[in-house]
C-alpha positions as CSV (number, residue, x, y, z in Angstrom):
1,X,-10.1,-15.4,15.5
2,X,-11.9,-14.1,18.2
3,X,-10.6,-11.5,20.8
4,X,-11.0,-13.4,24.1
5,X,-8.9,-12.2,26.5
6,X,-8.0,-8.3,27.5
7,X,-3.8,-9.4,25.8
8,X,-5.5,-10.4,22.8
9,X,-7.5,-7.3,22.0
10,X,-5.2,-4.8,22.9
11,X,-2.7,-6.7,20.2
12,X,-5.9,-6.3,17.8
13,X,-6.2,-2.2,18.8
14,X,-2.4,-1.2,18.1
15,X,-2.3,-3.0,15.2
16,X,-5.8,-1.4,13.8
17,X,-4.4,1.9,14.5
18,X,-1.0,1.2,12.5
19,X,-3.7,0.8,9.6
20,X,-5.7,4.1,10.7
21,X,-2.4,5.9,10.7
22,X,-0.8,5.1,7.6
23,X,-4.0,5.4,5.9
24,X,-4.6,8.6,6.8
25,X,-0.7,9.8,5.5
26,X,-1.5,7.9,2.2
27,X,-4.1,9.8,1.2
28,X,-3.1,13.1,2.7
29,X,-0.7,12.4,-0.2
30,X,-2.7,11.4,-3.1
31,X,-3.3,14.4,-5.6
32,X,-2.6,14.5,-9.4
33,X,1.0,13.6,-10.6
34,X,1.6,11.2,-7.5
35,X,2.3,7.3,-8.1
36,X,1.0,4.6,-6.9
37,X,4.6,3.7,-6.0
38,X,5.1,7.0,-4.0
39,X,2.0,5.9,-2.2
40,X,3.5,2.7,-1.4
41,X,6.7,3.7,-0.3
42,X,4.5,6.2,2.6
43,X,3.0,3.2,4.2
44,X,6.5,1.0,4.2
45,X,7.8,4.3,6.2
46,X,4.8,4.0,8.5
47,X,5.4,0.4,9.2
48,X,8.5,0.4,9.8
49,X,8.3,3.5,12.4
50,X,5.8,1.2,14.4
51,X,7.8,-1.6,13.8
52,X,4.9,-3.8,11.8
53,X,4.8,-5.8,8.3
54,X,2.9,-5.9,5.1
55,X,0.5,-8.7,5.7
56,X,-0.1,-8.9,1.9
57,X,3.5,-9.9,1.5
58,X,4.0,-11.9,4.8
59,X,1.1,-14.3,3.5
60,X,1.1,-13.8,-0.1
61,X,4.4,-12.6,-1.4
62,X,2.7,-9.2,-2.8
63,X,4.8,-7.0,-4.7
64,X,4.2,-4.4,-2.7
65,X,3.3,-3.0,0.8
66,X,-0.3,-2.5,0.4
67,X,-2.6,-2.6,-2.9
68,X,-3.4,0.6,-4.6
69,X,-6.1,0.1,-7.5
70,X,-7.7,3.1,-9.4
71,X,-10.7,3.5,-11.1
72,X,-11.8,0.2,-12.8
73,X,-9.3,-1.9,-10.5
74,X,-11.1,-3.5,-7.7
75,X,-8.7,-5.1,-5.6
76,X,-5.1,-6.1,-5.7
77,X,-3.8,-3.4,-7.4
78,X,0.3,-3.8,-7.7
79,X,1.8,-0.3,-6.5
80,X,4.4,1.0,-9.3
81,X,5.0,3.9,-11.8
82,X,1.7,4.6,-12.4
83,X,0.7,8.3,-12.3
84,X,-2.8,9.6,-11.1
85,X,-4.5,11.6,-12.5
86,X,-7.1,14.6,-12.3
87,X,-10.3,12.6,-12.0
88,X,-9.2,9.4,-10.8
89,X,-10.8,6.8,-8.0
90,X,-7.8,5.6,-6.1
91,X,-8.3,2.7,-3.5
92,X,-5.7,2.7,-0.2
93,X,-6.0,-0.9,1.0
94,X,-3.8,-1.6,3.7
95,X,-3.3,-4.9,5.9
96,X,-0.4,-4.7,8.7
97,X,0.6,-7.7,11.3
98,X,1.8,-6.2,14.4
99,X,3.7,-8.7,16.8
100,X,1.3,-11.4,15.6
101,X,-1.8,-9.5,14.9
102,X,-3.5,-8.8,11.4
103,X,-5.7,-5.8,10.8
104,X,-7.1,-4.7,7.3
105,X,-9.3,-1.3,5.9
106,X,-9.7,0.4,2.9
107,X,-11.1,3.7,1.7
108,X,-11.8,5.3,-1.9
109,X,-10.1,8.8,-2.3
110,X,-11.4,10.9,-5.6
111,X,-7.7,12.3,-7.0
112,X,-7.8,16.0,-7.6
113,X,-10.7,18.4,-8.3
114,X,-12.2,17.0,-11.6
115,X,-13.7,13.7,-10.4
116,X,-17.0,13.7,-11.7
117,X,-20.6,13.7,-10.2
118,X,-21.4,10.2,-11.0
119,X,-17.9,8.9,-9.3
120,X,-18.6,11.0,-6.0
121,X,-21.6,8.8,-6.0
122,X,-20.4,5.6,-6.4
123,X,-17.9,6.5,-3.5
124,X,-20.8,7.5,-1.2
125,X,-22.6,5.0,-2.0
126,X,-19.4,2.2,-1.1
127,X,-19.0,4.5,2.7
128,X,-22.7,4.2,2.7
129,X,-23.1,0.6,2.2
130,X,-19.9,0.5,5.2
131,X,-21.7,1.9,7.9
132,X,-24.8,-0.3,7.2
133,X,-23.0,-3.6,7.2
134,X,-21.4,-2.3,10.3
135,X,-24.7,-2.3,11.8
136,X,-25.8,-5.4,11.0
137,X,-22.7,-6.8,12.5
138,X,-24.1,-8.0,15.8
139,X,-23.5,-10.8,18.1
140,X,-26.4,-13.4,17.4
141,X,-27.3,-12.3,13.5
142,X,-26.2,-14.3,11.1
143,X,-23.1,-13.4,8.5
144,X,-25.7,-12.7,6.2
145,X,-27.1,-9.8,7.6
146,X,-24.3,-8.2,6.9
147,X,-24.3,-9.1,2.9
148,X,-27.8,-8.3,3.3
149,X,-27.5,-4.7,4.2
150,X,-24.5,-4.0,2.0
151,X,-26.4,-5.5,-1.1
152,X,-29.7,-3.1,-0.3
153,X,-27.9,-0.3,-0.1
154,X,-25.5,-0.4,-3.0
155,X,-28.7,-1.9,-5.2
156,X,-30.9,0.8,-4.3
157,X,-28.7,3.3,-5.4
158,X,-28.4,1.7,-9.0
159,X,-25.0,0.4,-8.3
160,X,-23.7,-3.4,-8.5
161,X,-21.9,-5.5,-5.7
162,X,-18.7,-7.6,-7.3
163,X,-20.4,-10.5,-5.2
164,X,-17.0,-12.6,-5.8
165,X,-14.8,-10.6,-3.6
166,X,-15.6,-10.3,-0.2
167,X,-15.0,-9.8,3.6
168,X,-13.4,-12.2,5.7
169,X,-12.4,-13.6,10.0
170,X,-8.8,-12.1,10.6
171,X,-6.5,-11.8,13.7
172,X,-4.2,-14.1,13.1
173,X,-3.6,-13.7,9.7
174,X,-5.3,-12.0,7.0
175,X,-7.6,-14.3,5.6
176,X,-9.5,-16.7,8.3
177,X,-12.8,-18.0,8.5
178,X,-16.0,-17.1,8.0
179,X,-16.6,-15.5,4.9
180,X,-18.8,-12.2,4.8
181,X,-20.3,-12.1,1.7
182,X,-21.5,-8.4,0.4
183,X,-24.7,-9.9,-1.0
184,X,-27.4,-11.8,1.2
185,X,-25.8,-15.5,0.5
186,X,-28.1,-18.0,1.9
187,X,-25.0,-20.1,2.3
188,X,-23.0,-17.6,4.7
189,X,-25.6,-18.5,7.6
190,X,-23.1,-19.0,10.7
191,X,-24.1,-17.2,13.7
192,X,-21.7,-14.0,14.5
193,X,-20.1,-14.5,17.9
194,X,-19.6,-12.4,20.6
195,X,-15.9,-11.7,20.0
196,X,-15.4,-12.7,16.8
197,X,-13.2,-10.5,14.6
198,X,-13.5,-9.9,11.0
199,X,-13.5,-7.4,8.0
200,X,-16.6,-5.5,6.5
201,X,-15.9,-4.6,2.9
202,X,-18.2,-3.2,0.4
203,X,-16.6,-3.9,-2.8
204,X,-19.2,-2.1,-6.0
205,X,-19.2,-1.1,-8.6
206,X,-21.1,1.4,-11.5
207,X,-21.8,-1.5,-14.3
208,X,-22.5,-4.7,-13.8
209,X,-19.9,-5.9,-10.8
210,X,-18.5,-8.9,-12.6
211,X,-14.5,-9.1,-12.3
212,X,-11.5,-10.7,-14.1
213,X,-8.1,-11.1,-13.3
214,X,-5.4,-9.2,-14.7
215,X,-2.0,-10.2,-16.7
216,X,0.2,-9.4,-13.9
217,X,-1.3,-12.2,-11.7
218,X,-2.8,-9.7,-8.8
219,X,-4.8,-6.9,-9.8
220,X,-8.8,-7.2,-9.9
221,X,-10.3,-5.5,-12.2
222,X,-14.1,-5.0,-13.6
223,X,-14.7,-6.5,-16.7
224,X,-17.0,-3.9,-18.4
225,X,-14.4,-1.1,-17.5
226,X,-16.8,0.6,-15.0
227,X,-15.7,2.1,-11.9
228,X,-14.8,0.2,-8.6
229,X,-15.5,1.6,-5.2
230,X,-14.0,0.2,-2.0
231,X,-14.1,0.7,1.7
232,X,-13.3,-1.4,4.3
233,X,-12.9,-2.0,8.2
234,X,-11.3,-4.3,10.6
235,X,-13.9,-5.1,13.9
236,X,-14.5,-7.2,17.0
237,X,-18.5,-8.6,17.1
238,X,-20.6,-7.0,20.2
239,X,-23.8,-7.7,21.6
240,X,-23.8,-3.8,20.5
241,X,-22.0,-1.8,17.9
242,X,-19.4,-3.6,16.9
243,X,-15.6,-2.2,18.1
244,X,-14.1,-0.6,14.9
245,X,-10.4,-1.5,15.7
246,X,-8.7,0.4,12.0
247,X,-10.9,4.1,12.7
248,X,-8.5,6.1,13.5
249,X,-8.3,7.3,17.0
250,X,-9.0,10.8,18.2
């Protein structure tokens, strides 16, 4: 969609910062010996104080609240009794609709003390390759750009872009048009608009990048076993920097 009127993006603000909110008490709460269930059941408390819906389940009937992957799970992951551990990449990605409004982040939280050197780096890199594609989300590039500069960075620090999952439009509901690509795809050449809201979403990881699906029909997961980073944010296109509508507000 894009936020045209002063109605539309204040919709698009409160329902960013129901993301930024329950993100941040999700992974105030991850440590060692937490499960991704526990996790889960934070966020449906969150919701349901500001009176919003999981728009994983609204538009896809997801098992759960939000998706929780760790280490070598991209995407998708299906909250449940799994227990972290010391060590452990954990991925928060939450997408809330809010009286008709869809917003969508992500971050990568290490779990405990022992996560080691190389991890911390992949994790950097992902926040890294973030705040680039941010930049290069401006009113008159092309959705490329943004692929582009997510693909450079996360390349140039000897890491690997899963160049099937990517960023998308959203507003209305979670998935829209365009695509954003995290890789410079000469296809994804449409013009951003002034307006225009969608997700940037850095999706790498430390082999190879390619993905396969999993037995219980949801979660993402490399195929070589290697670690998956993730971060993600929900904006409205400027002329400028773009309005970052899921960082939490001070």
């Amino acid at each position: 969609m894009s936020a045209d009127t002063p109605e539309q993006l204040e919709g698009l603000r409160a329902v960013g910062q129901v993301v930024a909110r329950t993100i941040a008490a999700m992974r105030a709460a991850v440590a060692p010996g937490v499960t991704t269930a526990q996790l889960d059941a934070i966020a449906t408390e969150e919701f349901e104080r500001a009176g919003a819906r999981s728009g994983p389940r609204l538009d896809y009937d997801f098992p759960g609240t939000t998706c929780i992957s760790v280490n070598d799970e991209a995407v998708h992951g299906v909250p449940g009794p799994r227990v972290l551990r010391d060590g452990d990449l954990v991925k928060l990605d939450v997408t809330a609709e809010l009286e008709g409004f869809y917003a969508d982040a992500c971050v990568t939280v290490p779990v405990g003390d022992g996560v080691s050197p190389a991890a911390l780096r992949l994790i950097s890199t992902a926040e890294r390759a973030l705040t680039r594609g941010l930049r290069a989300a401006v009113a008159g590039a092309r959705v490329n750009a943004i692929g582009a500069a997510v693909q450079d960075t996360v390349e140039l620090a000897g890491h690997s872009v899963c160049v099937e999952l990517h960023g998308h439009g959203i507003g209305r509901r979670i998935h829209e048009p365009p695509d954003v690509p995290n890789f410079a795809d000469e296809r994804a050449n449409s013009v951003l608009t002034d307006g225009l809201v969608i997700t940037v979403e850095p999706i790498i990881a430390a082999g190879a990048g390619a993905i396969v699906g999993s037995d219980d029909g949801w979660t993402v997961r490399t195929v070589d076993g290697s670690l998956s980073a993730h971060f993600e944010h929900t904006i409205v296109v400027r002329e400028g920097a773009p309005l970052v509508l899921t960082a939490l507000a001070a």
